[in-house]
N, C-alpha and C positions, 0 to 999 in steps of 0.2 A: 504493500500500500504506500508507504514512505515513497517508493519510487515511481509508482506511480502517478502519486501527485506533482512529484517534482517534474515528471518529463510532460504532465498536462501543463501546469505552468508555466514551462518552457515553450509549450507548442504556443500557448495563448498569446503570451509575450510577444513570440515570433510574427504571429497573425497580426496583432495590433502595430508593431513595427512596420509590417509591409504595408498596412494598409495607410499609415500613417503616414509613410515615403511617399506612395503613391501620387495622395492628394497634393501633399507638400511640392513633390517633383513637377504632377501637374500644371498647377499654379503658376509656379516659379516660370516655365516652359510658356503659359498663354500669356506672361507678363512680360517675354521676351523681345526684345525691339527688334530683332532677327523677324523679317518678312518670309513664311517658306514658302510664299509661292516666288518670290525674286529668288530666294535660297538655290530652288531647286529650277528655273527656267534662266535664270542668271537677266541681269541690272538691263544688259544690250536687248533683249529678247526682241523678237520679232514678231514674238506668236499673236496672231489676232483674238479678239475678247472671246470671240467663241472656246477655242480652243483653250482658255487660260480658266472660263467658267465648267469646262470639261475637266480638267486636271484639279479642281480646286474640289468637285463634284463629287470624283474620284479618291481623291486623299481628304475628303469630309472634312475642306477648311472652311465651309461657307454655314456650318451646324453649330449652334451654340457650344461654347464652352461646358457646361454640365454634361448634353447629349453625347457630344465629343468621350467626357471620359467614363460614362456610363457603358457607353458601347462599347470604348476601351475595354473596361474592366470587365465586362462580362464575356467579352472573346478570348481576355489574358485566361480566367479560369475555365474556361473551355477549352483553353490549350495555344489557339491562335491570338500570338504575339504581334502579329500584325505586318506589314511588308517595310521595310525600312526605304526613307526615299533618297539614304545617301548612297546607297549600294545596291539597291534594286535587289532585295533579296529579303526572304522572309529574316523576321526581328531573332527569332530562335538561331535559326542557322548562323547568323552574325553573329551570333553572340556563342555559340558551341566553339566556332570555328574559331574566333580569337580568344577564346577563354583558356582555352587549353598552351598558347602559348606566354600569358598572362599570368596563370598559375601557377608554371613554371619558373616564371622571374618570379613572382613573390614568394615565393619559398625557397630560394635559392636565396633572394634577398634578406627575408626572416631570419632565416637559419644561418646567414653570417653576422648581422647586425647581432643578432641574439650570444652566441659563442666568442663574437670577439668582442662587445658590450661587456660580458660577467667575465671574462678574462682580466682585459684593461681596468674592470673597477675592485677586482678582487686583487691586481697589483698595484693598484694605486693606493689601495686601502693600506696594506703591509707594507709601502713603502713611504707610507702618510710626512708629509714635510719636505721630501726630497725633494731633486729636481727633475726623477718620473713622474712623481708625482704634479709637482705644477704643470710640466709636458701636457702630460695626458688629461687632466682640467680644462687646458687652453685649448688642446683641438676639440673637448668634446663641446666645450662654448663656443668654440668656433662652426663647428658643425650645427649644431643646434638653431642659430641663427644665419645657417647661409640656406639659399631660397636653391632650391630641388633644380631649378631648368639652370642658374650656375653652376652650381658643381658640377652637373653634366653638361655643360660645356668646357670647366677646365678639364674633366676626366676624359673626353670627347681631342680637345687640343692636344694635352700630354701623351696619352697612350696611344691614341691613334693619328693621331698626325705627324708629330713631332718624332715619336718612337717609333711609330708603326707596329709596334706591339700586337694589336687588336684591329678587328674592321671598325671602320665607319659607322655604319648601321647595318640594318637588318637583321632578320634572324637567322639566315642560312645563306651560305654561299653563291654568288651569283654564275648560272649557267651551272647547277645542279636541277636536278631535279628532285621531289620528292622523297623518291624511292632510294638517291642518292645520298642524300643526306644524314648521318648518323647523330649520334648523344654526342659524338666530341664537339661536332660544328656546332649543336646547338648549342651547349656550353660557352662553346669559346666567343659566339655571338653572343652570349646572353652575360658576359662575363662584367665589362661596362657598364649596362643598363643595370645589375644584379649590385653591384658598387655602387654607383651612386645612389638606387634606393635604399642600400644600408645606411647609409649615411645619415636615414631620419631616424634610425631607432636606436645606433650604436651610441651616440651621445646620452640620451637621456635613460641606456639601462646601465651604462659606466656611472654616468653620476649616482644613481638611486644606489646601486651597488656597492659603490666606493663608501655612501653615507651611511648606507645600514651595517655593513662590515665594522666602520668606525665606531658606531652604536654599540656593538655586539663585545667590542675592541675593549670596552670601556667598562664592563657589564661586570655583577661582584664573579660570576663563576668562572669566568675569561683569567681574573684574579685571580682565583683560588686552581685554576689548570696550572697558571704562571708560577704558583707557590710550590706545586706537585711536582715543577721542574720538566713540564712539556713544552717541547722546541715549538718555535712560530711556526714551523711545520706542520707539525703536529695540531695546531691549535686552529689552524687553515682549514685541516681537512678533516679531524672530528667536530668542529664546531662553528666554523667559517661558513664553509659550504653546506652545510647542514639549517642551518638559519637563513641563509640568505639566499638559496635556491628557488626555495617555494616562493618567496615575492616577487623575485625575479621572474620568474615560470609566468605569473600571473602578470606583468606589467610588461611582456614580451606575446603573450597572448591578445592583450589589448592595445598592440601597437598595428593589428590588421589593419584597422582603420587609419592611420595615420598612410600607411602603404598605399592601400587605397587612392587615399587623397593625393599622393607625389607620382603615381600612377604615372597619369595622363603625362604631365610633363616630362617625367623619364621617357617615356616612349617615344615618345614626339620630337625628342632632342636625338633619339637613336635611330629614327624611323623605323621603330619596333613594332610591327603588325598584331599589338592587340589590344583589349578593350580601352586603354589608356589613349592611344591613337585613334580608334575609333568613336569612342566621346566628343575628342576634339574638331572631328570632323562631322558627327552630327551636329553640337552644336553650334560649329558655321552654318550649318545648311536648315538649322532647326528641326533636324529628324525628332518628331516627337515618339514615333513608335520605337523607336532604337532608344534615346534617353529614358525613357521609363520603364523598358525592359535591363537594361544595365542597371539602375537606379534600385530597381527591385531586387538582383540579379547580386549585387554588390551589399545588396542591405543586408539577406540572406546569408552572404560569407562573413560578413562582420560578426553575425551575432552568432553565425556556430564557432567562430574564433572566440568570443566569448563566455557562450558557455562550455567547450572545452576546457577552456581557463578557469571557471569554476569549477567544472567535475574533476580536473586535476589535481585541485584543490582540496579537496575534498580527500582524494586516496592517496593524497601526499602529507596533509595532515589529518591523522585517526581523529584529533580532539574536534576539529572543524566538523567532520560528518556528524558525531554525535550530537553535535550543537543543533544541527540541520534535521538530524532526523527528530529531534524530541519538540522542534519547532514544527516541524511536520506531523 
């Protein structure tokens, strides 16, 4: 029963989030100064009024705003997403098609920011005062406040230009095909874009890390190890990383959205073909059926990154479940 209720909660939650996006994204989108029928006919057009009352007819821009997302929402749960009018293709398949190589940079990206975040702040901590210590402070404040489509330009300049190190952009090899293309090329393409969007999470779990270690650093039983005669070593890994894992775990889970949001700009500075690029080009063109399936699409992966971060929480600390189940 305990678990039961919790995963109904969760689904409710869920359901109120999306519906809650929806309307929001909606909004936002009819409030847009973006014209889609200039969007999608372009500024020059030629087309006679006929023809432009046919297309408007068509992509149901001439139906009220309400009617509009009613219709919407009852073909999204019905399945049909709608045909997207930046790419001429159903909203699902544009979003299958770049999802997959979108969720491959953010978990590449996660999983370094994440590893080398509680690295640098768990030697920062132990080396508190130093001058690794101030080092590693300064870039993570320095990262923290440089804006996502910079840094990938200097990352962009250095490695690939200047070095040659890396390609330019894209995700695969030009004048491969498909079938040619292996895990090393996509890696080694995704290698840039995967860097710079570390760059938003690794700052801010070095800092929390470095602070809570120093907490723990301070604490009477840390004391009482120190009197026992156990090496800094020692005090690192029965008790360092023991305390400071599980916050970590959780404020590393809740950086999806933050990824999320650097997305778009990563990709677009690497001409990275997925959902990040593809946002940026519906909302030049005003695709409403593409922004509000990504929207929903993107709200969906935020909150299972979330509540995994709570259920990991949970079976990483015993004391937390029990708290959770007797409130259940």
């Amino acid at each position: 029963m305990p678990r039961a209720r919790f995963l109904g909660k969760a689904v409710f939650r869920m359901l109120t989030l999306l519906a809650a996006v929806s309307v929001l994204s909606f909004i936002l989108l009819t409030l847009s100064p973006v014209d889609p029928m200039t969007a999608y006919i372009g500024s020059d057009s030629t087309l006679s009024q006929e023809a432009r009352e046919e297309i408007a007819e068509h992509w149901g821009l001439n139906d009220a705003p309400v009617k509009r997302f009613t219709a919407w929402a009852g073909n999204f749960l019905r399945g049909d997403w709608g045909s997207s009018i930046t790419y001429k293709k159903p909203v699902r398949d544009v979003i299958l098609e770049r999802f997959q190589y979108s969720i491959a940079l953010i978990f590449l990206a996660w999983a370094l920011s994440g590893v080398l975040g509680y690295a640098l702040g768990m030697a920062s901590a132990a080396k508190r005062g130093t001058l690794i210590d101030k080092a590693v402070k300064t870039c993570c404040l320095a990262m923290q406040s440089a804006p996502t489509f910079w840094v990938g330009l200097l990352v962009l300049s250095l490695f690939a230009v200047k070095l040659g190190w890396f390609p330019i952009g894209l995700a695969a090899p030009m004048g491969k095909t498909a079938a040619e293309v292996d895990v090393a090329d996509r890696i080694y393409h995704m290698a840039l874009p995967a860097l710079t969007l570390s760059v938003l999470g690794t700052g801010k779990i070095t800092l929390y890390t470095r602070q809570k270690f120093i907490e723990i650093q301070s604490s009477n039983f840390i004391l009482y190890a120190r009197a026992r005669g156990e090496s800094a070593w020692e005090i690192l890994l029965r008790h360092g990383i023991r305390n400071t894992l599980l916050p970590a775990v959780t404020l590393q889970f809740a950086s999806f959205s933050e990824l999320f949001g650097g997305i778009a700009l990563a990709e677009t500075v690497f001409s990275y073909p997925g959902l990040g690029s593809a946002v940026t080009a519906a909302g030049l063109n005003a695709d409403v059926p593409l922004l509000l399936g990504i929207a929903v699409c993107s709200a969906l992966f935020v909150f299972a990154g979330n509540l995994m971060a709570n259920v990991l929480y949970i079976a990483l600390d015993p004391r937390i479940g029990e708290d959770v189940r007797h409130e259940m």
